[in-house]
Each structure stands twice: as structure tokens, then as C-alpha cells.
N, C-alpha and C positions, 0 to 999 in steps of 0.2 A: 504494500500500500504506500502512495504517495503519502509523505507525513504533510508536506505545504500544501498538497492541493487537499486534503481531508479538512485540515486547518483553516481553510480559505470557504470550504462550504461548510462547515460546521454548522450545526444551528444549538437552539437552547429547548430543543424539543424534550428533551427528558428530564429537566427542571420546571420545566412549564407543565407539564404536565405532571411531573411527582406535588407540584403547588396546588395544583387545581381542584378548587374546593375546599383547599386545609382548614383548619381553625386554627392553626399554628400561628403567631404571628409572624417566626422568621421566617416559616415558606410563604406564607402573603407578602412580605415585602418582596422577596425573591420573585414571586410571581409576577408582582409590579413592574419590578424592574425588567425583567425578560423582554416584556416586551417592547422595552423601547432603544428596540434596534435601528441602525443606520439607517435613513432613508431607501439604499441601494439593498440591503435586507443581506449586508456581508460585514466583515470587520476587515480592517486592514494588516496584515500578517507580514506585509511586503516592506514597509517604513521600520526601518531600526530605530530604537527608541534608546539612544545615549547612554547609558549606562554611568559613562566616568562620572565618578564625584556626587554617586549615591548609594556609598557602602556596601558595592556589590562587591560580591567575595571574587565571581570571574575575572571582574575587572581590577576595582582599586586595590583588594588583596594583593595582588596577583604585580602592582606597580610598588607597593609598600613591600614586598618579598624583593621584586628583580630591579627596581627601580625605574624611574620615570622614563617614560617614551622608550620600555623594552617591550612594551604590550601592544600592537599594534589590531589583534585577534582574539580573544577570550575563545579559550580550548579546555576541551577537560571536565564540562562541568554543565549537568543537567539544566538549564535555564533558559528563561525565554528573553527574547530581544525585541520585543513589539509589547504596547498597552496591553493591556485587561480590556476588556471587552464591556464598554461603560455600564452593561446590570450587574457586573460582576461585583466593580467598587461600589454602584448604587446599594448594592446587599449589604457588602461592610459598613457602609457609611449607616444601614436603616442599623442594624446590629450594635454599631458600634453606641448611639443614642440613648440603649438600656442604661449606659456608666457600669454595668456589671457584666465580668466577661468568666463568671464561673461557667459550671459541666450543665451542658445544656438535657433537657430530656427529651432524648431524638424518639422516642415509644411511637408516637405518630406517624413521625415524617418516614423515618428508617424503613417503616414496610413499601411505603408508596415512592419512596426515592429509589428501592430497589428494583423493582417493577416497570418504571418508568426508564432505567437504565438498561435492563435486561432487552425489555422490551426497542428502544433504542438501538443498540446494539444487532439486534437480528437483522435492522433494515439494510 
């Protein structure tokens, strides 16, 4: 499988729908937020998004080890080089509004987020 072109059509179908209907509050905001994708109904996967000089270990690590202007590539390391996908941060941002970031009770969500990923998944 192409990992960019998967990336490039992605959708948020399996969070939209693990949300849909919840009484959960974090999967209603999550729900919220899904849908408010790009006008063109894609994200941008193609624009690298800067990294230097925002405590990425790829990058600034990797200049605070070998020193300045040795790093020209970030190698070596699981991570992504383009935004979040704006319902993503929209979810953190509803989440983050509690002020309390104890163990959440997934009892609800967990059955229908599995479902909706399985499900997902087969297409």
C-alpha cells in the first residue's frame, strides 16, 4: 500500500461514526469536529511543516547531539512532517477545556470506536 496516497485520501469515517449518537461528551466534540473538513474534503500531506525550533527530538535533538546545520534530513524516527488535521487539534483543544486530564472512562466509547475501526478497515 501506498503510505502518501492512503494518507492523502484518508477520511475521518471511523471516528464519525464510533461518535455518532454518543452521550459521551469527548466523542461529541470529536464528532463536531470531524466534520469540519477542508472545503476540497482532503488535508494537505504534501507541505512540510518546519519542525526546527519546536523541540522535536528528529530534528532539534538530533542539532543539540551533532551540532548546528549537521541536520539537513530528520532520519531514524517514527514522525510526521505535515499538521494534524484541524478536528484533530479541534478535539484536544474541546478536551483540553475540562482543566482535568485524569483516566478517562472509555466503557462507552471503546465498544463503538472498535466497531467503527474494524469496520473501517475492511473497506
Amino acid at each position: 500500500m501506498n503510505r502518501r496516497s492512503f494518507l492523502r485520501n484518508a477520511g475521518l469515517t471511523a471516528l464519525a461514526g464510533a461518535a455518532a449518537g454518543s452521550s459521551n461528551p469527548l466523542m461529541a466534540a470529536a464528532a463536531g469536529a470531524a466534520f469540519q473538513a477542508p472545503s476540497n474534503g482532503k488535508y494537505d500531506f504534501e507541505t512540510i511543516y518546519n519542525r526546527f525550533g519546536s523541540h522535536s527530538t528528529k530534528f532539534d535533538q538530533q542539532i543539540r547531539v551533532y551540532g548546528k546545520g549537521s541536520v539537513e534530513v530528520g532520519m531514524g524516527i517514527a514522525d510526521i512532517d505535515f499538521k494534524a488535521a484541524p478536528c484533530i487539534t479541534d478535539a484536544l483543544n474541546a478536551r483540553m477545556k475540562h482543566e482535568n486530564w485524569g483516566y478517562l472512562d472509555m466503557g462507552e466509547a471503546t465498544p463503538m470506536m472498535t466497531e467503527a475501526v474494524a469496520a473501517w478497515n475492511k473497506k
